[in-house]
Structure formats: structure tokens, C-alpha cells
N, C-alpha and C positions, 0 to 999 in steps of 0.2 A: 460530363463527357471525358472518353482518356485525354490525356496529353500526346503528343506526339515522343516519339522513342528521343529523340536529342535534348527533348527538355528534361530527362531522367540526369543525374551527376553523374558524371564522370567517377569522381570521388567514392560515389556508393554504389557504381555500377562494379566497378572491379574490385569490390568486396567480393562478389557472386563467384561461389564453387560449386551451388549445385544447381541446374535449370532443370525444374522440373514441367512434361511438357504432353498436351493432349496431342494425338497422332493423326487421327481424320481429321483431313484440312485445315489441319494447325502444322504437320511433316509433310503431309500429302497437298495433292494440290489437283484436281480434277481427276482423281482414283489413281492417281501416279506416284509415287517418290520422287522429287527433281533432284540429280545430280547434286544439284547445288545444298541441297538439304542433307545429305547424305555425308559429304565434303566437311558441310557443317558441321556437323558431329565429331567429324573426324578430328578437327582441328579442335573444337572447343575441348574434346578427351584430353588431346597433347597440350593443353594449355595449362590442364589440372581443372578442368569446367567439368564436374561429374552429370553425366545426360540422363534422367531419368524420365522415361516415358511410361503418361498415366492414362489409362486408355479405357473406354467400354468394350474396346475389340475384345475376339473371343483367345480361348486359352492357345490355340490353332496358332495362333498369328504372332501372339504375344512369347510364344517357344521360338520361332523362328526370329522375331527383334532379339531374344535376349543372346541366340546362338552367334547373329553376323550382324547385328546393326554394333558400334562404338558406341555403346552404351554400358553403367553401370550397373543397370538391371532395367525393369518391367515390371511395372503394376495394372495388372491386368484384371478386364469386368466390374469397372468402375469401383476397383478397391475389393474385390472379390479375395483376391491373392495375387503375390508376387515372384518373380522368379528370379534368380542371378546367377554368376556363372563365373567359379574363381578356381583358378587354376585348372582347367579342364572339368572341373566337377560343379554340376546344375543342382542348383536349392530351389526348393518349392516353399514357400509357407502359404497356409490357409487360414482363413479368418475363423471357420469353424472346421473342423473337423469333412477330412475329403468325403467320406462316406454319408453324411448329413448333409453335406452342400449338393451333391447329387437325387439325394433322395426328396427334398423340397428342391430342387429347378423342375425332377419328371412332375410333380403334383402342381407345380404353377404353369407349366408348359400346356398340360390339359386345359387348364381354365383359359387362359389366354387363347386357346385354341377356338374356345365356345366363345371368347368376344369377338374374336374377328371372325365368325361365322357368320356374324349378320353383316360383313363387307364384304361384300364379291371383287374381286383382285385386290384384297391386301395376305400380306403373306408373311410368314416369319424370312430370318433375313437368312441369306442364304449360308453363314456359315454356322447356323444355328446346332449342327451337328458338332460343331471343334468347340462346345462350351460346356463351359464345368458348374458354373452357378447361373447365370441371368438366362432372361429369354428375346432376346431382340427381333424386335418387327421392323421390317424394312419402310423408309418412309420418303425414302430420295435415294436409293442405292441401286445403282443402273434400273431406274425408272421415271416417271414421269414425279417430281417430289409431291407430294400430300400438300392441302392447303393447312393452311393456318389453324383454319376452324377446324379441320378434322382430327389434323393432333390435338388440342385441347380438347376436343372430344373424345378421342381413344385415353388422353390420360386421364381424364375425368374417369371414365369406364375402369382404368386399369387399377388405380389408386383404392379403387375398391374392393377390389380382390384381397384376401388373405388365403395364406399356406397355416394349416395347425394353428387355426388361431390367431397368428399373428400377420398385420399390415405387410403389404409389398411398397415398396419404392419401385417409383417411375420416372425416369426424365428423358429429357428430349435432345442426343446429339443432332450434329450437321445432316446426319442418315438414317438414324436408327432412335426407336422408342426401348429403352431399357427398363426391364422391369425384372427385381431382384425381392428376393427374401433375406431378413440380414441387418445389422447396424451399420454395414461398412460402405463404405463412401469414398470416393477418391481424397478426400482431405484427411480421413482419419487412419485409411493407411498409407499413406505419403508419410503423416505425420509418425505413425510407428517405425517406418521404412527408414526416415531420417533417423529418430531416435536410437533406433539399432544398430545402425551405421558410426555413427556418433557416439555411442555407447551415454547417450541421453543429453550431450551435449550439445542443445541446436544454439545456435545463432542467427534469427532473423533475415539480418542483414545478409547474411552470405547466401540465401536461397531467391530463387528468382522463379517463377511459372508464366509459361504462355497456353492460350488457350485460344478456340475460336466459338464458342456455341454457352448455351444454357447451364448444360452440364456440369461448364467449368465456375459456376457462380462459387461453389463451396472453395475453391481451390482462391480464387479471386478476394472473398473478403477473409482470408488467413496469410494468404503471402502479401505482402506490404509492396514486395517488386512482384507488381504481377501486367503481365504483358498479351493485347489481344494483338492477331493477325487482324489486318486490315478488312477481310469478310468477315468480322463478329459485328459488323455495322447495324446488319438487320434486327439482330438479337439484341440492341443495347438497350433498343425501349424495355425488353422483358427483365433486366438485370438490376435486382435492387443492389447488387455490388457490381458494381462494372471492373475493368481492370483499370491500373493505372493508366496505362501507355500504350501507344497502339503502333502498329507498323505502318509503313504503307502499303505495302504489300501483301500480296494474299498466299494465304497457307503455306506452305513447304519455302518459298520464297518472301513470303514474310520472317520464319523462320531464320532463313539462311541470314537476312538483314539484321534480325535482333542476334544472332550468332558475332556477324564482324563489328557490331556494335562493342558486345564486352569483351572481344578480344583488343579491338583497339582498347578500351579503358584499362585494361590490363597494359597495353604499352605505354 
């Protein structure tokens, strides 16, 4: 089980300069932004806390974090590609090539069409038009959430799908069933994301991830500080890595508490 966030050191908390961080209901908190989250950010930026949020949202959402959220950039579609935004001028990078990453999402979007044809009310998620590589099924996103049993059913189902041959990935956020074509994964561009930044120079100790769902399991057994919101409770039986640490609080506000956590250890 995590530890609670106080019993993290002080000592190797304010090592941490870069938080990297899932955004549905790990920033958000009942489909909302709290203030308080947003605050957060702001102050961890002026502290020299670099915010990088790593997200399954679509490319839609992930334009608009990287333009007005106090953040470093955005890893967006569970490691699909990233954006950032220096000196007035937007970078895009893509894991593969933008015209291929398009052309397998329409040929996996079909298929995924034909699996949840045998579900009468389940539905792709509604911003499934603003995305550039995955295809997201809604599974609790302004609706009644799915049981247990039927997500492990739909991913059983999805897991079996290939585009051209090759496997899809499927995991399971707070909302959404994501299913991609592709090696890339929220830990393996993070980990590029750092190294680029870095010009290859990572140092463990100084990265910190919070998370709240399944998803974040990759991100959890690679960063050593790694930190769930208080609602990842449900998911911890699933997690053969859990996080370190955990908040008390939930999402956007658990957030904002792991935020005054490493600014204090910074003073």
C-alpha cells in the first residue's frame, strides 16, 4: 500500500524539478479544473517545478493545456505525441510519422466500431473527433460508469484487434477505454520528453509523477517519486506497481496538496 505523502523526505522531495502528471481526476476533479489546481501550477512553474502533463486526452484538449495551462508542455494520447510552446512558437513531435498515425487510428476506429456494435448504449467518447492517433470509448464520462465486469470485457475484446498486422493497446482510465496502434506509452515518451529536454541528462531523483487510475501503472513502476490522488484507492487491488505515496485528497485537490507539499520542501 502507498505511504502517506508526509512520510516522503523532505530532503528528496525538494530535489523534484519536474512533476510529471495524469490530468483526468488527477488536475480535474468531478469534470472541473479547481482553482486550486490551476494556482498550483502556477506557483510550482515560479518555483522552477517544470509541470508536465501526461494525459490519454485527445489532441483537442492537449493544444489548449499546452497554449494557457503554466505548464512546460503536454504529452498527449497516452504518449501518442507532445506539444510545447517556447517563445510564442508551438512544437509538435509524433511517435510516428503524422500521416501514418492517422491512417491506422481510421482502420482501428472501424474495428472498434464493429465491437461495440454488439453494446447498445456504449459509445466512442465524445471528443473522439479532436484525436490524431487513439480511439477512446466512453466508460464513465457524463454517464452512468460501466461495471467492472464490462470493462475487462471490452478490453479482453479490444486487446484483440490488430491494425496491418500488428497488436493494439488498450487500457483503462478514470473515463475512458483507450485503444492505440503503436510502441508508445505514457512512460516511454515522458522518458524521451525528459531526455530531450535534458539533452539525455535525467536524474531520477529530481522527477516526481502523480497519477489517479490503471493507466498510470507504467509511469508508477519507472518514477521512484511517484504519487497517487486519494481516488486511485479503488484501482490499487489492479496495480502490480502502485505509487509510492498517496494524498488525501482527491484529484485536482489532491493535486494541489502534493503541489504545497514540494514547495514547502523547497523552503
Amino acid at each position: 500500500m502507498p505511504k502517506l505523502l508526509t512520510d516522503w523526505s523532505s530532503q528528496a522531495a525538494k530535489r523534484v524539478t519536474w512533476l510529471f502528471t495524469d490530468v483526468d481526476d488527477t488536475l480535474t476533479w468531478r469534470g472541473k479544473l479547481p482553482a486550486e489546481t490551476l494556482d498550483a501550477m502556477q506557483q510550482l512553474s515560479l518555483a522552477g517545478i517544470n509541470v508536465v502533463p501526461v494525459t490519454g486526452a485527445c489532441a483537442g484538449w492537449c493544444d489548449q493545456i499546452a497554449r494557457l495551462w503554466p505548464v512546460h508542455g503536454v504529452i498527449g494520447e497516452n504518449g501518442a505525441f507532445w506539444i510545447t510552446k517556447r517563445q510564442q512558437q508551438f512544437h509538435h513531435h509524433y511517435c510516428v510519422p503524422f500521416s501514418e498515425m492517422r491512417k491506422r487510428q481510421r482502420y482501428l476506429l472501424e474495428q472498434v466500431k464493429q465491437v461495440l456494435a454488439s453494446y447498445p448504449g456504449l459509445t466512442l467518447a465524445n471528443d473522439q473527433s479532436f484525436r490524431f492517433c487513439d480511439v477512446a470509448v466512453n466508460i464513465a464520462q457524463d454517464r452512468t460508469p460501466l461495471s467492472v465486469e464490462l470493462i475487462e470485457e471490452l478490453l479482453l475484446q479490444l486487446r484483440q484487434l490488430t491494425v496491418f498486422g500488428d497488436p493494439v493497446q488498450a487500457t483503462e482510465s478514470s473515463i475512458h477505454i483507450n485503444v492505440w496502434t503503436g510502441n508508445h506509452s505514457k512512460r516511454s515518451s515522458s522518458q524521451s520528453y525528459l531526455s530531450q529536454a535534458l539533452n539525455g541528462e535525467v536524474n531520477q531523483g529530481e522527477v516526481a509523477y502523480v497519477g489517479d487510475s490503471c493507466n498510470d501503472e507504467p509511469m508508477f513502476s519507472w518514477i521512484n517519486n511517484s504519487v497517487g490522488v486519494n481516488n486511485i484507492t479503488p484501482y490499487l487491488p489492479k496495480l502490480a506497481c502502485p505509487p509510492q505515496y498517496m494524498t488525501r485528497q482527491n484529484g485536482g485537490y489532491g493535486f494541489a496538496e502534493l503541489a504545497h507539499f514540494l514547495l514547502s520542501a523547497k523552503e
